[in-house]
C-alpha positions as CSV (number, residue, x, y, z in Angstrom):
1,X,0.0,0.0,0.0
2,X,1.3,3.9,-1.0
3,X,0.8,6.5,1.5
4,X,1.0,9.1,-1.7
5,X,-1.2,8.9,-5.2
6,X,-0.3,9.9,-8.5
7,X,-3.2,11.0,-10.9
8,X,-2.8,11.7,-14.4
9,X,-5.6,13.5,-15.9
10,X,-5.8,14.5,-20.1
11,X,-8.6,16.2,-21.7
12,X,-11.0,14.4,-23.0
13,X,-11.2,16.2,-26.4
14,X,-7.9,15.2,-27.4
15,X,-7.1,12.8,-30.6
16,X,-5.8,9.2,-29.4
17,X,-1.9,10.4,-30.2
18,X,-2.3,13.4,-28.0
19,X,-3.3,11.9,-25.2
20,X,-0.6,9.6,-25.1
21,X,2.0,11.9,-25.6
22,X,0.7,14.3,-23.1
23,X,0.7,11.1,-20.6
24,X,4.3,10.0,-21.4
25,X,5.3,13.4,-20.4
26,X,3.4,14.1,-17.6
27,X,4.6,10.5,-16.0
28,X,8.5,11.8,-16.6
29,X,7.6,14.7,-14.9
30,X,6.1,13.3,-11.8
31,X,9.4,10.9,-11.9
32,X,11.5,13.8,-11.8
33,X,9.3,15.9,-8.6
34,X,9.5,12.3,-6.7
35,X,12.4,10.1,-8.2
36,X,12.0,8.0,-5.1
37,X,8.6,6.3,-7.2
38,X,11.0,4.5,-9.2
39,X,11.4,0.8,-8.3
40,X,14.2,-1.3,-8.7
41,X,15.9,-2.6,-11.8
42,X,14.1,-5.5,-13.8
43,X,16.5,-8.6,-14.2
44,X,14.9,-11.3,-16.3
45,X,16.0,-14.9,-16.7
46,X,18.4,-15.1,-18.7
47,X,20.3,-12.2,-16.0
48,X,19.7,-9.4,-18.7
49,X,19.3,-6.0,-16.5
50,X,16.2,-3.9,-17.6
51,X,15.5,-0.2,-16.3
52,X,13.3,0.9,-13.8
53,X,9.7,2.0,-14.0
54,X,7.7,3.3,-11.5
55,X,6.5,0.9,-9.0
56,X,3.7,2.6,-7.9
57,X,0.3,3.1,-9.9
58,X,-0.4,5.8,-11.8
59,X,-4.1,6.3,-12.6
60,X,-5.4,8.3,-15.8
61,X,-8.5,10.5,-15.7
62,X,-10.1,12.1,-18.9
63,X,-12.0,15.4,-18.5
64,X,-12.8,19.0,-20.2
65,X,-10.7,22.3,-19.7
66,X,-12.9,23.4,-17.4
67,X,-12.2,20.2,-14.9
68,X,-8.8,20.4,-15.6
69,X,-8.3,24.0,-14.9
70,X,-10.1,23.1,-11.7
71,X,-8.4,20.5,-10.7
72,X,-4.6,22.4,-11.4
73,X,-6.4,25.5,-9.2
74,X,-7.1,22.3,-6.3
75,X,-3.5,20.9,-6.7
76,X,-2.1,24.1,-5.7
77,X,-4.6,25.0,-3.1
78,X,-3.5,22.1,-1.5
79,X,0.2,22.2,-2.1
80,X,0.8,18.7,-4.2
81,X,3.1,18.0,-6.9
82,X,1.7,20.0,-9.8
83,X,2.5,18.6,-13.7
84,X,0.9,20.7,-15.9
85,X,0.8,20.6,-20.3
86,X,-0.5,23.4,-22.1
87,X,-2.2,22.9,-25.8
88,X,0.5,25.1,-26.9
89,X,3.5,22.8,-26.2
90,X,2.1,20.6,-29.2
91,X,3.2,23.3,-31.8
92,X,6.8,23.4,-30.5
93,X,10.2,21.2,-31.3
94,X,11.9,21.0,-27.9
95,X,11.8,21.6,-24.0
96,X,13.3,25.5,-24.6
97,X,10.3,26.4,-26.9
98,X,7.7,24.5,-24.7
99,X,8.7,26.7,-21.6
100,X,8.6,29.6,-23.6
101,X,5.0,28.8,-24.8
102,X,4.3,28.0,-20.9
103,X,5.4,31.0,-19.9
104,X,3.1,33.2,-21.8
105,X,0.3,31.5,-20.2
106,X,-2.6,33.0,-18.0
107,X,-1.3,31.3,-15.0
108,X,-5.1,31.7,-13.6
109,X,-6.8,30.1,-16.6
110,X,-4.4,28.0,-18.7
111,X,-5.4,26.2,-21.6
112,X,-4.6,22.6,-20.2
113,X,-4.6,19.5,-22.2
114,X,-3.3,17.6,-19.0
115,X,-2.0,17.5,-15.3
116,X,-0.3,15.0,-13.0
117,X,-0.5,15.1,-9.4
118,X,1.3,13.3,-6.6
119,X,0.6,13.7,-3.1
120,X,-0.8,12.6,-0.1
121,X,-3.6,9.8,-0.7
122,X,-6.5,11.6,0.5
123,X,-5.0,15.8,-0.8
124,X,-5.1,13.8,-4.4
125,X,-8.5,12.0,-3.9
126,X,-10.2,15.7,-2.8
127,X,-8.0,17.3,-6.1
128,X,-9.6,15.0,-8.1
129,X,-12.7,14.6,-7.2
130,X,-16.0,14.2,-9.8
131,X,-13.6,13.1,-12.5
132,X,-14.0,9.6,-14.7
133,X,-11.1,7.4,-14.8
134,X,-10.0,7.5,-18.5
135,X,-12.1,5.2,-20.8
């Protein structure tokens, strides 16, 4: 059992590809707030050593702007680990250009596509609240 929860949540008006890509990079970024969520090396049985991957669940939520702009407004109302994506990060071509595009938004009302969370069990279950896991 986890004393902390990790909740990935994408909008749900995204195309398949999107979504994906938005979850790949909200994961790394919740790896790189809590490295610690990493388990140990794979070894299969032939001896061959495998990387890590987190060893702790990771559940995905789907929802519109609006619940994700909520739910970011919750996260840091309640001080959790806070991974947000913007729409705008899809039109650029590397981390220095996405952090530009980031920068210029309306930190009160940013146009999310997704968000990860890690915290506490119960912070993350009142951040999230009244959203669907992902379909």
């Amino acid at each position: 059992m986890f004393d902390t929860k990790v909740a990935l949540v994408v909008r749900d008006d995204l195309e398949s590809w999107q979504r994906l890509n938005v979850v790949a990079f909200l994961a790394t970024g919740v790896v790189s707030a809590a490295p610690e969520v990493l388990g140990e090396p794979y070894v299969d049985a032939a001896g061959r050593r495998y990387e890590r991957i987190a060893g702790q669940p990771m559940l995905i939520f789907a929802g519109t702007l609006a619940d994700l702009q909520r739910t970011h407004r919750k996260g840091l109302e309640r001080e959790v680990t806070v991974v947000p994506y913007v729409e705008a990060m899809f039109s650029t071509g590397n981390d220095d250009a996405n952090r530009a595009v980031f920068q210029q938004e309306d930190a009160e009302a940013m146009n999310l596509v997704g968000i990860a969370l890690r915290g506490p069990k119960k912070a993350i279950d009142k951040v999230i609240k009244g959203l669907a896991l992902h379909p």
